[in-house]
C-alpha positions as protocol buffer text, in pm:
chain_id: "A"
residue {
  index: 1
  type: UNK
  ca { x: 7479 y: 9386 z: 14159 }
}
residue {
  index: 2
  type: UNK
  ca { x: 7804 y: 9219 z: 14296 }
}
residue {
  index: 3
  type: UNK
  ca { x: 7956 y: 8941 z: 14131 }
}
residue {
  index: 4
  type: UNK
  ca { x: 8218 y: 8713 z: 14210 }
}
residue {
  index: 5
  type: UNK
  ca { x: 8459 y: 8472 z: 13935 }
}
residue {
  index: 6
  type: UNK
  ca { x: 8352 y: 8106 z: 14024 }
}
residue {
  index: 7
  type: UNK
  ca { x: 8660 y: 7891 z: 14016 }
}
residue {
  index: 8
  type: UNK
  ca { x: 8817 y: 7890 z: 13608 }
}
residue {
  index: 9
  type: UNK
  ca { x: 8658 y: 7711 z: 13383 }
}
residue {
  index: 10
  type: UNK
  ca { x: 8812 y: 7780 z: 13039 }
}
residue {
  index: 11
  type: UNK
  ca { x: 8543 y: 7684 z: 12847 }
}
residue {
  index: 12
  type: UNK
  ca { x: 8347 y: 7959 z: 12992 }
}
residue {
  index: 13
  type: UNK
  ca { x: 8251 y: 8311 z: 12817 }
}
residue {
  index: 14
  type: UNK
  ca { x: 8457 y: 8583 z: 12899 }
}
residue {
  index: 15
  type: UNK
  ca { x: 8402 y: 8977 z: 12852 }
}
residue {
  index: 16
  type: UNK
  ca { x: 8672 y: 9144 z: 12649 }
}
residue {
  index: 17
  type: UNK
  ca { x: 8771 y: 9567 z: 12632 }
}
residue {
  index: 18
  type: UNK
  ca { x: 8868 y: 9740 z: 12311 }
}
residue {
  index: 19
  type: UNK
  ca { x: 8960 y: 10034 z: 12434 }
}
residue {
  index: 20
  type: UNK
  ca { x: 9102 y: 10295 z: 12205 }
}
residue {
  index: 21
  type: UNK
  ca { x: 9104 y: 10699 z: 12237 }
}
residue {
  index: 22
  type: UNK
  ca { x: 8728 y: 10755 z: 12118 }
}
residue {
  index: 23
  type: UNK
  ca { x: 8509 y: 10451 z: 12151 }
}
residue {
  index: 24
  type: UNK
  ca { x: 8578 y: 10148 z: 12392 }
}
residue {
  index: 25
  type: UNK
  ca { x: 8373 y: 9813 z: 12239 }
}
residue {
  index: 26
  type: UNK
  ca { x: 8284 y: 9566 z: 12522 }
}
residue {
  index: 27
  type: UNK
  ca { x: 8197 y: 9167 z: 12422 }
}
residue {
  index: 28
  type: UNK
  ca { x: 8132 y: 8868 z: 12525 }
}
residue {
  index: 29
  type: UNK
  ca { x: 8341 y: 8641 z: 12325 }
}
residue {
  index: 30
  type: UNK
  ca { x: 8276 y: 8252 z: 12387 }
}
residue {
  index: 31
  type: UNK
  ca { x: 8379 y: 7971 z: 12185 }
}
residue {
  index: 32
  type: UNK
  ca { x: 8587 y: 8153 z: 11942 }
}
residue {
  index: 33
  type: UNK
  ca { x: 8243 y: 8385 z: 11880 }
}
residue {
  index: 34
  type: UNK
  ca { x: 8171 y: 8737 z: 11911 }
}
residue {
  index: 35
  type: UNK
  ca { x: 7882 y: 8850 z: 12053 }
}
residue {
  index: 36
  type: UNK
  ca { x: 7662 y: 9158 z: 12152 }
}
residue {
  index: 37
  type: UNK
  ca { x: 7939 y: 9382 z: 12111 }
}
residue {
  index: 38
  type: UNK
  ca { x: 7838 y: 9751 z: 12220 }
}
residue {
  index: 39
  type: UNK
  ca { x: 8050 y: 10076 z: 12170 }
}
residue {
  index: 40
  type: UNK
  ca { x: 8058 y: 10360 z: 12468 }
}
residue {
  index: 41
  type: UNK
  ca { x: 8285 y: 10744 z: 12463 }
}
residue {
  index: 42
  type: UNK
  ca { x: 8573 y: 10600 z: 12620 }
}
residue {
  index: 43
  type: UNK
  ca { x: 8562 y: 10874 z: 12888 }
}
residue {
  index: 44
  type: UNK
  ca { x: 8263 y: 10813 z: 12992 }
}
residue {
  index: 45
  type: UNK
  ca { x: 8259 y: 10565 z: 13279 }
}
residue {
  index: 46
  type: UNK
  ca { x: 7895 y: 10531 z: 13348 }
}
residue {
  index: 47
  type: UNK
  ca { x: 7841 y: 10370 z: 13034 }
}
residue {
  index: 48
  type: UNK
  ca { x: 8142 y: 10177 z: 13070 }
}
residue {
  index: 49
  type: UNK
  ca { x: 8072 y: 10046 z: 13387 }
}
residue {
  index: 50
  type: UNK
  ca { x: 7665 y: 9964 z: 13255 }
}
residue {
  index: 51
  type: UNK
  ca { x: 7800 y: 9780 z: 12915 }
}
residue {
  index: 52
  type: UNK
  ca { x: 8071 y: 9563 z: 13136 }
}
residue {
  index: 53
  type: UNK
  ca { x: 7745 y: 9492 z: 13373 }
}
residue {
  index: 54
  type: UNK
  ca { x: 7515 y: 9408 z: 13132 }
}
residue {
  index: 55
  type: UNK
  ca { x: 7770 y: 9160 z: 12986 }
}
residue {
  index: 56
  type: UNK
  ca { x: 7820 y: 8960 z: 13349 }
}
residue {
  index: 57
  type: UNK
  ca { x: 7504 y: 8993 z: 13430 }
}
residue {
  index: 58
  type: UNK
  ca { x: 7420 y: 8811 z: 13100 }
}
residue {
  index: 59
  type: UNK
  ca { x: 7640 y: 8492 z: 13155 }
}
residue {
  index: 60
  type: UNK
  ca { x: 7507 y: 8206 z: 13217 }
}
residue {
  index: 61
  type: UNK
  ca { x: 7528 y: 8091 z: 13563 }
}
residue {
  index: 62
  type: UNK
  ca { x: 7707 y: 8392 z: 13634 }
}
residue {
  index: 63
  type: UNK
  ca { x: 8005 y: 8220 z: 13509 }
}
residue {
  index: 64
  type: UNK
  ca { x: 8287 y: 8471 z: 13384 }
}
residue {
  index: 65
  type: UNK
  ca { x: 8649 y: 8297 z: 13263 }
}
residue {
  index: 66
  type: UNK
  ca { x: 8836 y: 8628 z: 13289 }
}
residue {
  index: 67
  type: UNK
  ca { x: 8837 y: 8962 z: 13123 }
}
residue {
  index: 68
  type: UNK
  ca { x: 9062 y: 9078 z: 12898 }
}
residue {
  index: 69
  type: UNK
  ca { x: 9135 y: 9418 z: 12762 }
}
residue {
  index: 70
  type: UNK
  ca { x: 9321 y: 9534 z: 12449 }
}
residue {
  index: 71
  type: UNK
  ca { x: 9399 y: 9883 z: 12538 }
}
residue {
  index: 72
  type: UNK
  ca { x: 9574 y: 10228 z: 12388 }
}
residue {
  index: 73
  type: UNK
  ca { x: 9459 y: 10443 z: 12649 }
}
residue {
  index: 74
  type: UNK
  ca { x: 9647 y: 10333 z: 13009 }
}
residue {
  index: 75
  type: UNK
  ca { x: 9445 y: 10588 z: 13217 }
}
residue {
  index: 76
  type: UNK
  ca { x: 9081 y: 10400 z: 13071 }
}
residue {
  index: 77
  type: UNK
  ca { x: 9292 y: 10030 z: 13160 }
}
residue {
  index: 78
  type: UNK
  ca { x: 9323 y: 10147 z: 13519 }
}
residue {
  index: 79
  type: UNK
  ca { x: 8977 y: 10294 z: 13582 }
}
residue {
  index: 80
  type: UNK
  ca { x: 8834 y: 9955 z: 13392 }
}
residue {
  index: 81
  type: UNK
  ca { x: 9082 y: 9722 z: 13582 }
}
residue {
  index: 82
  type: UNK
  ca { x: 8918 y: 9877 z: 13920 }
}
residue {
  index: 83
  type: UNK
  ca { x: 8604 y: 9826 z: 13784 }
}
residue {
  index: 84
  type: UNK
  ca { x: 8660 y: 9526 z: 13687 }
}
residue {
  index: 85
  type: UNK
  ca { x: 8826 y: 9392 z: 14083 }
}
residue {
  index: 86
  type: UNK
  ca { x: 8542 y: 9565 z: 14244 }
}
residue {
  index: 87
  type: UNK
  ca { x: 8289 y: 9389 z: 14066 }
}
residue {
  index: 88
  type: UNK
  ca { x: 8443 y: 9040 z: 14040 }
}
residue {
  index: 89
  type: UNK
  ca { x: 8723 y: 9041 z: 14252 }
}
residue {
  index: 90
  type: UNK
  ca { x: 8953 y: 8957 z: 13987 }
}
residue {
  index: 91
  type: UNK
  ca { x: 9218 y: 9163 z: 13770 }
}
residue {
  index: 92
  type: UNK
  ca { x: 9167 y: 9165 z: 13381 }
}
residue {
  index: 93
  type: UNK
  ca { x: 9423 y: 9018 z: 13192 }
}
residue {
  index: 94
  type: UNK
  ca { x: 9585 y: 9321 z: 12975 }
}
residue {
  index: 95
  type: UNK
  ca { x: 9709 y: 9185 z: 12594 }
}
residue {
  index: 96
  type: UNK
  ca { x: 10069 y: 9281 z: 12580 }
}
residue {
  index: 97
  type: UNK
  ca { x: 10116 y: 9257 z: 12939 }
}
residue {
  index: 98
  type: UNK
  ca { x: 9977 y: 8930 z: 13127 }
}
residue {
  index: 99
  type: UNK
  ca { x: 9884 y: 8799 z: 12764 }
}
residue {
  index: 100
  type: UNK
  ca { x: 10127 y: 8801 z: 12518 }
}
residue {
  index: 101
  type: UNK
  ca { x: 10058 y: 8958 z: 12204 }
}
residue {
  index: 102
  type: UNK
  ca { x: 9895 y: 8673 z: 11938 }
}
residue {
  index: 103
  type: UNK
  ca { x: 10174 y: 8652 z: 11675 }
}
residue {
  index: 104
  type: UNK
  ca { x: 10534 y: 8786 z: 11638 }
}
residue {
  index: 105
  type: UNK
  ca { x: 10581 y: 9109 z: 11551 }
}
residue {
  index: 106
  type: UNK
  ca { x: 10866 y: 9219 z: 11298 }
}
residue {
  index: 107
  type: UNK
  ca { x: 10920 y: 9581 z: 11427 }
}
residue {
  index: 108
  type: UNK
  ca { x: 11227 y: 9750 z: 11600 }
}
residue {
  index: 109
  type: UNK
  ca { x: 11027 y: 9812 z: 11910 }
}
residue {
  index: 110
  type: UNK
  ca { x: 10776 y: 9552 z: 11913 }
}
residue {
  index: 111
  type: UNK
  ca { x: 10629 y: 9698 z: 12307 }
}
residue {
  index: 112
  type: UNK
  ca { x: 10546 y: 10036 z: 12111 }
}
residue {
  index: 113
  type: UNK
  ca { x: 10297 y: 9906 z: 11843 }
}
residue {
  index: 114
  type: UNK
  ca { x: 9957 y: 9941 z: 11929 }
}
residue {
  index: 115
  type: UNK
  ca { x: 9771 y: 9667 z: 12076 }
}
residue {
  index: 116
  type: UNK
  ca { x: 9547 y: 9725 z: 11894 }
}
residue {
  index: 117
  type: UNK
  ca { x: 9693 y: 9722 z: 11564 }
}
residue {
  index: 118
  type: UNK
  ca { x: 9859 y: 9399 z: 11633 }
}
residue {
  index: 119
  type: UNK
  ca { x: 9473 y: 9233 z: 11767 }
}
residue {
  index: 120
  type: UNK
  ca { x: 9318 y: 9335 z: 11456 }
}
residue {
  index: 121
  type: UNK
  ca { x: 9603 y: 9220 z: 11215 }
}
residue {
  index: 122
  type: UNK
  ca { x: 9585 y: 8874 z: 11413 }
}
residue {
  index: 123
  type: UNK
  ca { x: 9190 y: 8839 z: 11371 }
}
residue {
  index: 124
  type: UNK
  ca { x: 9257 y: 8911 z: 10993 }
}
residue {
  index: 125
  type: UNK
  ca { x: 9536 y: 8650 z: 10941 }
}
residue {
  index: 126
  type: UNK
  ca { x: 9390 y: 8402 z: 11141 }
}
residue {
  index: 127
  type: UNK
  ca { x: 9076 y: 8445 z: 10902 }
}
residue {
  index: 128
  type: UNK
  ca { x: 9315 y: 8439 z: 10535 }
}
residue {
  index: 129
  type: UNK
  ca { x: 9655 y: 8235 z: 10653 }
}
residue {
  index: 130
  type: UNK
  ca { x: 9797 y: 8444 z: 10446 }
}
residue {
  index: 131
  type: UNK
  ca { x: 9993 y: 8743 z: 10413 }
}
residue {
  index: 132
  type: UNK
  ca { x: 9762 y: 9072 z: 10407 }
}
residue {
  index: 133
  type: UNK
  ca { x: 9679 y: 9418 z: 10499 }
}
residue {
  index: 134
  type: UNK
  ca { x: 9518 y: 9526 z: 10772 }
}
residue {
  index: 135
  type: UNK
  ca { x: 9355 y: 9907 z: 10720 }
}
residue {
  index: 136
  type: UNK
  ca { x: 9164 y: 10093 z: 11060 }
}
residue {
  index: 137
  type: UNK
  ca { x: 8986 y: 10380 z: 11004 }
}
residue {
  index: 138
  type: UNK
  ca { x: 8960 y: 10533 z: 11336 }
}
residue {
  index: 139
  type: UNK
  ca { x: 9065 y: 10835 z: 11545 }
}
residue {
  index: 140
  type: UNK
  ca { x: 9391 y: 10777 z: 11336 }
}
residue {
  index: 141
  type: UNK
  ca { x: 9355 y: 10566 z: 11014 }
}
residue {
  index: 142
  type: UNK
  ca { x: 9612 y: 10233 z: 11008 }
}
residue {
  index: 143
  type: UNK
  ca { x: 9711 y: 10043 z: 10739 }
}
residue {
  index: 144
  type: UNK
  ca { x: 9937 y: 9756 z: 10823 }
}
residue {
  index: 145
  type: UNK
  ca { x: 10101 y: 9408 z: 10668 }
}
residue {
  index: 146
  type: UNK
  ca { x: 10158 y: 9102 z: 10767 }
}
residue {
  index: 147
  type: UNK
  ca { x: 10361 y: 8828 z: 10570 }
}
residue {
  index: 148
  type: UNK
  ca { x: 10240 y: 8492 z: 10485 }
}
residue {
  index: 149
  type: UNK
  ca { x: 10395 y: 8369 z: 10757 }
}
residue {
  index: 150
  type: UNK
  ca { x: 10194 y: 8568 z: 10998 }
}
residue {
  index: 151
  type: UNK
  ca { x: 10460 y: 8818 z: 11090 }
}
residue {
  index: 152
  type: UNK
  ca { x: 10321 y: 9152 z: 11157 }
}
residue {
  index: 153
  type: UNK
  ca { x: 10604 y: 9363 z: 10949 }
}
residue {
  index: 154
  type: UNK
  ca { x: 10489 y: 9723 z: 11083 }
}
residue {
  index: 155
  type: UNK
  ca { x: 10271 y: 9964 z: 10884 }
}
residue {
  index: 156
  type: UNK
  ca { x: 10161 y: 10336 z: 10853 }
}
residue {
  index: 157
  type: UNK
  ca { x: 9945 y: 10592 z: 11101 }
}
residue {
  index: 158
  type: UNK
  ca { x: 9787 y: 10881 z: 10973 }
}
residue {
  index: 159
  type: UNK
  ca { x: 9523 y: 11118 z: 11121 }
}
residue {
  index: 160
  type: UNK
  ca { x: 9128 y: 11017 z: 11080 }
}
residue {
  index: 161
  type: UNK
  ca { x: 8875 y: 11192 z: 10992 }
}
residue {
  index: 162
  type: UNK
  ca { x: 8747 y: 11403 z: 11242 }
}
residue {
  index: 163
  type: UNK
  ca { x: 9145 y: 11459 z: 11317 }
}
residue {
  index: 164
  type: UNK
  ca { x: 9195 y: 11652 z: 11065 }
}
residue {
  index: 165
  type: UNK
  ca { x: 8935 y: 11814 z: 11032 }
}
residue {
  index: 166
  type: UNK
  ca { x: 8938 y: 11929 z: 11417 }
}
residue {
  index: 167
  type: UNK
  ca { x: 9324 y: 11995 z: 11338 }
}
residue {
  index: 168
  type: UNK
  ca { x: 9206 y: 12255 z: 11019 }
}
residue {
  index: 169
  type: UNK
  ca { x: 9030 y: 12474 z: 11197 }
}
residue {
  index: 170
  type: UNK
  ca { x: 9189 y: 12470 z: 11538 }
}
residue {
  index: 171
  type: UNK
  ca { x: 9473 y: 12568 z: 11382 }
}
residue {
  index: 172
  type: UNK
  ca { x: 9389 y: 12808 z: 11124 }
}
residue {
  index: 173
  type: UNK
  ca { x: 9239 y: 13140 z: 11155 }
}
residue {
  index: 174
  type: UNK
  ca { x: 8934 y: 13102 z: 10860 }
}
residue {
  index: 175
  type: UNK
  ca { x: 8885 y: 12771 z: 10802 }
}
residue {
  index: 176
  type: UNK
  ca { x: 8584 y: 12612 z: 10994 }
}
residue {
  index: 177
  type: UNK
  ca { x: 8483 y: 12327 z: 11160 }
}
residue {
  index: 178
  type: UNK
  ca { x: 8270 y: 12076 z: 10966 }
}
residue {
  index: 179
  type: UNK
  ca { x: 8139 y: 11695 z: 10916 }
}
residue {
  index: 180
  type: UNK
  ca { x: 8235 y: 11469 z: 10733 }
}
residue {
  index: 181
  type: UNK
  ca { x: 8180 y: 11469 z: 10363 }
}
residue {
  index: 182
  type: UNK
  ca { x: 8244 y: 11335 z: 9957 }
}
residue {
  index: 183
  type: UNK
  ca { x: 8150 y: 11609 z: 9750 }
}
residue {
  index: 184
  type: UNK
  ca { x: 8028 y: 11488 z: 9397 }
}
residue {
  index: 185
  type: UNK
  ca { x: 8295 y: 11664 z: 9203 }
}
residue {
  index: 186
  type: UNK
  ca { x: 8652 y: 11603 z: 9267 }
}
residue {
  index: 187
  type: UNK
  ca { x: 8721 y: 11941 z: 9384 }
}
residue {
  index: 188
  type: UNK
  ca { x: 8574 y: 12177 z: 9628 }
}
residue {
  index: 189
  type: UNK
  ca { x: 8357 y: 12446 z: 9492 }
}
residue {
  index: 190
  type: UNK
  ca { x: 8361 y: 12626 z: 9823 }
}
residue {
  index: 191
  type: UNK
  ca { x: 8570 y: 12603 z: 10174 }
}
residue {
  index: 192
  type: UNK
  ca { x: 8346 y: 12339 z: 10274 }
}
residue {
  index: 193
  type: UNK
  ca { x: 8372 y: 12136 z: 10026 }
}
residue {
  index: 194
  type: UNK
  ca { x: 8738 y: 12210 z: 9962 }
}
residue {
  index: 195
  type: UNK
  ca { x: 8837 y: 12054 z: 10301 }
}
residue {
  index: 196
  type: UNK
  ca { x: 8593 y: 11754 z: 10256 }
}
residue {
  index: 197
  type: UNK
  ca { x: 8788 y: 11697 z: 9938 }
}
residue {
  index: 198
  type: UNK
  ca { x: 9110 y: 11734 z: 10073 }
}
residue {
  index: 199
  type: UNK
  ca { x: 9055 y: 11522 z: 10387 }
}
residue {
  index: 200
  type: UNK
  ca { x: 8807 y: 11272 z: 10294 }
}
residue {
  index: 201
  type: UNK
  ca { x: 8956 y: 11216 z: 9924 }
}
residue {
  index: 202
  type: UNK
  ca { x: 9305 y: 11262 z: 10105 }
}
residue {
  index: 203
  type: UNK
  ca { x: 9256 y: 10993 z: 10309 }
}
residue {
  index: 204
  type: UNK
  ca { x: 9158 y: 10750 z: 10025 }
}
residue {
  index: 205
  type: UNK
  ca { x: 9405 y: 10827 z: 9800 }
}
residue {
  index: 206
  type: UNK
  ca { x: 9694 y: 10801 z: 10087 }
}
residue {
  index: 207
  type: UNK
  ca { x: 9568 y: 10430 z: 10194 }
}
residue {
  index: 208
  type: UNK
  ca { x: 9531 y: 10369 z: 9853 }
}
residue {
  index: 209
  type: UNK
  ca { x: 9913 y: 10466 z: 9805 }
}
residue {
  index: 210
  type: UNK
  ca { x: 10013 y: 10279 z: 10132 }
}
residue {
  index: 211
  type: UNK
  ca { x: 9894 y: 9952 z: 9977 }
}
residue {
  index: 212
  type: UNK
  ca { x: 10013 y: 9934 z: 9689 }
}
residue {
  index: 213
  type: UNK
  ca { x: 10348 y: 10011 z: 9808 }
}
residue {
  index: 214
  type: UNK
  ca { x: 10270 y: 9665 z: 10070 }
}
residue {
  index: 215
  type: UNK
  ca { x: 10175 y: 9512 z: 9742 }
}
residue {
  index: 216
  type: UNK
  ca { x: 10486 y: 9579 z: 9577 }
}
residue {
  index: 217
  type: UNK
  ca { x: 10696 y: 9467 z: 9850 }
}
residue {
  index: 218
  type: UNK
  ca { x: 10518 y: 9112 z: 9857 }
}
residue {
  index: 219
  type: UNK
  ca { x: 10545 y: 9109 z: 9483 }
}
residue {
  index: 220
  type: UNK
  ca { x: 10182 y: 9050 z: 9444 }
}
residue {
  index: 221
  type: UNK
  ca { x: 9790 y: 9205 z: 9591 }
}
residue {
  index: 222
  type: UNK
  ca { x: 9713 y: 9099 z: 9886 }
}
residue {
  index: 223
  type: UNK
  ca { x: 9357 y: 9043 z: 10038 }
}
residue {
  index: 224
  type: UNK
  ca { x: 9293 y: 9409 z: 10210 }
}
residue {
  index: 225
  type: UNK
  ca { x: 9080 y: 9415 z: 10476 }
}
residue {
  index: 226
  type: UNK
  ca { x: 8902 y: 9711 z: 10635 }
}
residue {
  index: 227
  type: UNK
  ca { x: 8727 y: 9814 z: 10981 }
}
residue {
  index: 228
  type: UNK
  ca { x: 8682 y: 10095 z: 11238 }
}
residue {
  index: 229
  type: UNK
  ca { x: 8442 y: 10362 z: 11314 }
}
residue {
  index: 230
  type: UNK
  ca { x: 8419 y: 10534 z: 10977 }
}
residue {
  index: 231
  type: UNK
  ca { x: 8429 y: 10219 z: 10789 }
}
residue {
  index: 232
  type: UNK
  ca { x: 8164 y: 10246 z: 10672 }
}
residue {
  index: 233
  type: UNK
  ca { x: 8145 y: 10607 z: 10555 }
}
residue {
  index: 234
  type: UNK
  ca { x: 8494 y: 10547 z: 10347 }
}
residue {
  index: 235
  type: UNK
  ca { x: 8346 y: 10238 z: 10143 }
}
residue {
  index: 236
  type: UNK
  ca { x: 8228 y: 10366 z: 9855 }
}
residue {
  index: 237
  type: UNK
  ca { x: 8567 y: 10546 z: 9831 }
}
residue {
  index: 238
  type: UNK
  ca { x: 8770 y: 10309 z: 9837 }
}
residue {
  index: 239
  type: UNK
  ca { x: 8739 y: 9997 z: 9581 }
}
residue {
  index: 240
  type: UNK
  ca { x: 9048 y: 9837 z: 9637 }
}
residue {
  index: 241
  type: UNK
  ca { x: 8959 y: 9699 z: 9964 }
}
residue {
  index: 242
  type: UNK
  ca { x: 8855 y: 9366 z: 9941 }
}
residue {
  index: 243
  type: UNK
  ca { x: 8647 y: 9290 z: 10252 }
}
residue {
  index: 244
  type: UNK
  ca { x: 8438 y: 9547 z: 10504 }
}
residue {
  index: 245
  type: UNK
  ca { x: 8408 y: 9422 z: 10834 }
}
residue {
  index: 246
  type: UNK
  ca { x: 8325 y: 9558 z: 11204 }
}
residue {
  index: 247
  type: UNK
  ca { x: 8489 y: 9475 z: 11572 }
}
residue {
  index: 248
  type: UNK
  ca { x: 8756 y: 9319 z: 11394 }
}
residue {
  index: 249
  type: UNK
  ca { x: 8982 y: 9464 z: 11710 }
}
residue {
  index: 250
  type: UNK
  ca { x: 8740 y: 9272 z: 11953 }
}
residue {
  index: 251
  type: UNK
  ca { x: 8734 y: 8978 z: 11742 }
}
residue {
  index: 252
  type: UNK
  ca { x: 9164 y: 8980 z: 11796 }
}
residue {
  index: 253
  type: UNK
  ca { x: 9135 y: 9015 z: 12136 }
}
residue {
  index: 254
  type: UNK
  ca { x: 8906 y: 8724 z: 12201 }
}
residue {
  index: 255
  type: UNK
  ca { x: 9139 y: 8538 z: 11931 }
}
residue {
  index: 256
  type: UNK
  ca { x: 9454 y: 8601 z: 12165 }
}
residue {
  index: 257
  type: UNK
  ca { x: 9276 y: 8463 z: 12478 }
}
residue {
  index: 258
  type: UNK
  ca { x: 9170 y: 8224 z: 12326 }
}
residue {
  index: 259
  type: UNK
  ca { x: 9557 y: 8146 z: 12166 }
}
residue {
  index: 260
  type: UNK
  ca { x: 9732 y: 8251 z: 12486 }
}
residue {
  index: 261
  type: UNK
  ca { x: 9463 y: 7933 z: 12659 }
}
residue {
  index: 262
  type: UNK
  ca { x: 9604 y: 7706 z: 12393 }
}
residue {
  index: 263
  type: UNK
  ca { x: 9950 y: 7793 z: 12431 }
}
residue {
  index: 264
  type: UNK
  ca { x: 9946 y: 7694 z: 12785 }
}
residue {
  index: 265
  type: UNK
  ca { x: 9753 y: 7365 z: 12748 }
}
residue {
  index: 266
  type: UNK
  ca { x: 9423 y: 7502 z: 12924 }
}
C-alpha cells in the first residue's frame, strides 16, 4: 500500500527503529506511550519492511508525525531510510544525527557511544531523576551510569551470551557449540556445563563487579535497571538488579523525539 506524510502534526503517532546488530524493535510511540512493539532479525528486510507497514497502516487517519530510528548498524539505517522515502516520501529522522542525542554525554568522544546506549540510559533517568545504572543484555552486554544530574558518564561493553559462546567454539579446536544455560551446581561437571558456567555465571558475576565499582564512585547504590534480549534468562542470576524491564531502547527513542519536539517549541 503507498502512503504519503499528511502535513506535521506533532501531536500525531510516529513509528520509531531500534535497530541493533541482532534484533531491530519497531513501535508506534504516541503521547509519550509505547505501543505494539515487535522484534524482526535485523537482516531480514521482509519482515522489516511488513512490521514498519503494519505500524502505518495502523495509524489513525493514516496520520504519521515522522519516523525516527536509533541505530548501531548504518548499513540496516540506509536500507530502512529507503524504505522508509519510498513508502512515505519522507526521510526518518536518525538520533545522533538530525536529532540530537536526549541528554549530555560525559565521554571523550561523545559521537562514538552507542545510540543506543545513550536512548536507553535516557528512558531510565527520565523514569528515576536520579543518578543510576543502566545494564543491556544483548549481542554485547552494557552496563552504564549516569549521575544525578543526568549526565551519561560512560560505562562498560562486554560480549553476550551467544557471543561467547559462538566465540568458544569457533575458536577452539574441542570445545562445542551450545545454548544457553545455569547449571545447578556452581561448576561444570562436564564441557557443557563447564562453558555454561563460565559464560553464563561469568557474565553475572562481571556486571555484578561493574556496579559496584559505579556504586562506589557515587558513594552510594544506585537504582539498577535491566533490559535486552536475554533479560529475561539472566534474572534469576542476578539479584542486585533492582528493576526488569523490556524495549527500554524504544522507549528512549520515542523519549528523545519527543524531547528534541520540546526543545524546539513544537
Amino acid at each position: 500500500m503507498s502512503h504519503r506524510l499528511a502535513d506535521f502534526d506533532p501531536a500525531a503517532p510516529i513509528v520509531i527503529f531500534d535497530v541493533g546488530n541482532t534484533a531491530t524493535h519497531v513501535a508506534t510511540w504516541h503521547e509519550n506511550t509505547l505501543k505494539t512493539p515487535l522484534a524482526v532479525d535485523t537482516g531480514d528486510d521482509a519482515a522489516i519492511k511488513q512490521s514498519f507497514e503494519a505500524h502505518v497502516d495502523a495509524m489513525p487517519n493514516g496520520r504519521v508525525a515522522a519516523v525516527v530510528i536509533g541505530s548501531v548498524v548504518k548499513a540496516a539505517t540506509e536500507r530502512i531510510g529507503e524504505l522508509v522515502e519510498s513508502t512515505l516520501d519522507r526521510r526518518p529522522l536518525v538520533i545522533g544525527d538530525t536529532i540530537p542525542l536526549p541528554m549530555d554525554v560525559g565521554v571523550t568522544d561523545a559521537k562514538a557511544v552507542g545510540v543506543d546506549r545513550v536512548c536507553a540510559a535516557y528512558a531510565v533517568f527520565d523514569r528515576l531523576q536520579t543518578g543510576c545504572i543502566c545494564v543491556d543484555f544483548g549481542t554485547a552486554v552494557t552496563v552504564d551510569l549516569v549521575d544525578d544530574g543526568g549526565v551519561f558518564l560512560g560505562g562498560a561493553i562486554l560480549p553476550g551470551i551467544r557471543l561467547q559462546l559462538a566465540a568458544l567454539s569457533e575458536h577452539t579446536s574441542a570445545l562445542p557449540l551450545i545454548e544457553p544455560g545455569m547449571p545447578e551446581m556452581p561448576y561444570g561437571r562436564d564441557t557443557a556445563e563447564a562453558i555454561q558456567t563460565g559464560v553464563c555465571r561469568g557474565i553475572a558475576g562481571a556486571v555484578r563487579e561493574l556496579v559496584e565499582g559505579y556504586a562506589s564512585h557515587l558513594n552510594r547504590w544506585p537504582q539498577v535497571v535491566a533490559s535486552g534480549g536475554d533479560v529475561a534468562f539472566m534474572k534469576p542470576y542476578v539479584d542486585f538488579i533492582d528493576t526488569f524491564v523490556t524495549d527500554i531502547t524504544l522507549r528512549g527513542i520515542g523519549l528523545a523525539y519527543s524531547k528534541h519536539l520540546r526543545d524546539l517549541g513544537a
